[in-house]
N, C-alpha and C positions, 0 to 999 in steps of 0.2 A: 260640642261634639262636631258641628258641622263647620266650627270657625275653617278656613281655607288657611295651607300649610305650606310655604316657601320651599323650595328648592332650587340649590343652586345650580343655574347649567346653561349651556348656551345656543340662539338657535337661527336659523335661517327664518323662520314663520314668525312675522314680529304683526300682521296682520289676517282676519279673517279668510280676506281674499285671497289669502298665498295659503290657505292649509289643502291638500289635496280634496278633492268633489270624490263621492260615492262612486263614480266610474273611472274615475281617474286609477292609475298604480298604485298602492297603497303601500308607505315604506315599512321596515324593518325596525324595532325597536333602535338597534346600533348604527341603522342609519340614520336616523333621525339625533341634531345638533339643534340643541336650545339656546335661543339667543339672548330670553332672556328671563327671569325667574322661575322656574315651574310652581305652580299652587297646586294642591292638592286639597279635596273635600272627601269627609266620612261621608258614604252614600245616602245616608239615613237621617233626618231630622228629629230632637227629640232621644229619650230613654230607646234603646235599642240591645235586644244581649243577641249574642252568637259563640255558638262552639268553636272550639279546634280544630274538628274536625267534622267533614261531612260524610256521607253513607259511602257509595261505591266509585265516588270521582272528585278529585278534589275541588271544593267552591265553598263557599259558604252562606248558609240562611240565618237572615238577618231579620231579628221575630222583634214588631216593632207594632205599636197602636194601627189600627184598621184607618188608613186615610193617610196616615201620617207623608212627610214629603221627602220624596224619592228627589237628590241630585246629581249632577254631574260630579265624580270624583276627579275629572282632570279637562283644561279647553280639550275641545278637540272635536271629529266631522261625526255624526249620527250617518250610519250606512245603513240600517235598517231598524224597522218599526214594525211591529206585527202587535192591531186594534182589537182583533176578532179572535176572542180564543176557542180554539173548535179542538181543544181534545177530550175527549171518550173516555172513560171509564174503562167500556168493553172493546174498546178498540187498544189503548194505549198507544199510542204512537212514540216514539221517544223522541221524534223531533218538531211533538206538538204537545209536549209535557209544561213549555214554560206559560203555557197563557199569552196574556199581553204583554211584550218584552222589547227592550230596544237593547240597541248594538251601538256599539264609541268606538272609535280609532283616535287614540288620544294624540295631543301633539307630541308627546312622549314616546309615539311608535306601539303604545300598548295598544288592545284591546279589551272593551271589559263591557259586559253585559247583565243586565240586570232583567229579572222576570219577575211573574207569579203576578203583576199591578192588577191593580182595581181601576186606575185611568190614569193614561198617558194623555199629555197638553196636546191642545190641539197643532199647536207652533214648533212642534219636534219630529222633525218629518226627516227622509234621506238627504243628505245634502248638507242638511242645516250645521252651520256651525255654531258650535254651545261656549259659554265658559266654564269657569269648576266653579260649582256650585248652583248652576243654572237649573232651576225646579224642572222634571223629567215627568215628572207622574206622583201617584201616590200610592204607598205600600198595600197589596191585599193577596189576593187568594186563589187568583185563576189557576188555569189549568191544574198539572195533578195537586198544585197542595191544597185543592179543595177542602174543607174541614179541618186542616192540617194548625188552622190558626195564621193567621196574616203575616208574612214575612215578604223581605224580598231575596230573590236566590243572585248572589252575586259572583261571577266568573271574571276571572282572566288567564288573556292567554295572548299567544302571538298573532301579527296580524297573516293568516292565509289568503290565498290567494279567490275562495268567493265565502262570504256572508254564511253559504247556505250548508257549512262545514259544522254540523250542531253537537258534533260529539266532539272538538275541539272548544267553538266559540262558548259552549257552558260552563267549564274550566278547565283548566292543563295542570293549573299547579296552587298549591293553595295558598289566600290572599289573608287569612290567619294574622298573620305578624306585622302587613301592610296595613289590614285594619283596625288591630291594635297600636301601634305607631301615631296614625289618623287621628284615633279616638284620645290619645294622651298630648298630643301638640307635638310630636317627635316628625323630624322631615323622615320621610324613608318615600324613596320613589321604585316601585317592581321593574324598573326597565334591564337591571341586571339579571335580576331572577329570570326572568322573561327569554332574555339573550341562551341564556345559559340551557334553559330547558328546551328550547326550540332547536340548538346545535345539536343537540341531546336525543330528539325526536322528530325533528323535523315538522313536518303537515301531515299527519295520518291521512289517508286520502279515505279511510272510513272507520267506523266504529269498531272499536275494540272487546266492547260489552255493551250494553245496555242500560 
C-alpha cells in the first residue's frame, strides 16, 4: 500500500536545496515543472479503510491501527507542525479541531495535510525537506477525533498564500480517487484537480461554515 508510485513529469527542483523554504513564495500547482519522475506514497502504512466521502468539507479519514506509520505522500517542504494539541471539547475551536498535524507543499505545487497524530518525528520540523514516503508521525486520535477511533484526517488543496488558512489547508476538494489510485499501484498525481478547483475558488480568505 505504501509502495511509492511514478509519475511522469518534468522539473526545475532536481535537489533539496532548490525546493522553496517555509518563507520563501510558495508556487502554484501549474506553476511548478517536474524535471524528473514524480513518486507518490499512500499516507498510511499497513490495512487502512476510508470512505468516499466525508461529513461537511471534503478530506478524507483514514481509520488505520493506533500507532501505525504516517508518510509523506509526495517530496516536498513541511511549512508547518503543530506538537501541542489544545483543542476543547467545550470550547471547539475549528482551527484547533486537528490535534497534532503537519502541512506539505509538495514539489508537485500541492498542498496536503494530515492531523488527528498521536506523534509527529522529532526531524520534521518547517523548513525541512522530506521525500515520499518519508515516516511523519504516527496515526492516533488528537484533537476532535477523540474517541472517534485512531485515523488520520487527510486534506488537499492549493497552496495559499499563509499556513494559517485552516478552512482551506483541511481540504477543498476530495482526495477519494487520488487515494484509491495510491492504494491500487495506479499513477494519478491531484495537480490537475487542484489547478482546476483553485481557478474555480480561488483562496477564500475565510471560512464558509464550520
Amino acid at each position: 500500500m505504501a509502495a511509492l508510485l511514478a509519475i511522469g513529469c518534468t522539473s526545475e527542483r532536481t535537489l533539496p536545496a532548490d525546493a522553496p523554504t517555509a518563507a520563501a513564495p510558495l508556487p502554484t500547482a501549474a506553476a511548478v515543472v517536474l524535471k524528473e519522475q514524480r513518486q507518490y506514497a499512500f499516507p498510511v502504512r499497513g490495512k487502512a479503510q476510508y470512505g468516499r466521502a466525508h461529513h461537511d468539507y471534503p478530506a478524507a479519514d483514514i481509520f488505520a491501527r493506533c500507532g501505525a506509520a504516517v508518510v509523506a505522500p509526495v517530496s516536498g517542504i513541511v511549512v508547518d507542525v503543530t506538537r501541542t494539541d489544545r483543542w476543547r471539547g467545550r470550547v471547539d475551536s475549528p482551527r484547533l479541531r486537528g490535534g497534532l498535524s503537519w502541512t506539505l507543499v509538495g514539489d508537485d505545487g500541492v498542498r496536503y495535510y494530515g492531523s488527528h497524530l498521536r506523534r509527529i518525528e522529532r526531524s520534521v520540523r518547517p523548513g525541512t525537506w522530506v521525500s515520499a514516503g518519508r515516516r511523519l508521525g504516527q496515526v492516533g486520535e488528537t484533537g476532535n477525533a477523540a474517541g472517534t477511533g485512531c485515523h488520520l484526517h487527510f486534506g488537499i488543496s492549493p497552496v495559499c498564500a499563509a499556513v494559517s488558512d485552516w478552512w482551506v489547508r483541511r481540504g477543498a476538494l476530495s482526495p477519494y480517487p487520488i487515494l484509491r489510485a495510491w492504494e491500487r499501484g495506479r499513477n494519478h498525481a491531484p495537480v490537475g484537480a487542484v489547478d482546476r478547483w483553485r481557478m474555480r475558488h480561488g483562496c477564500p480568505r475565510r471560512p464558509t461554515g464550520e
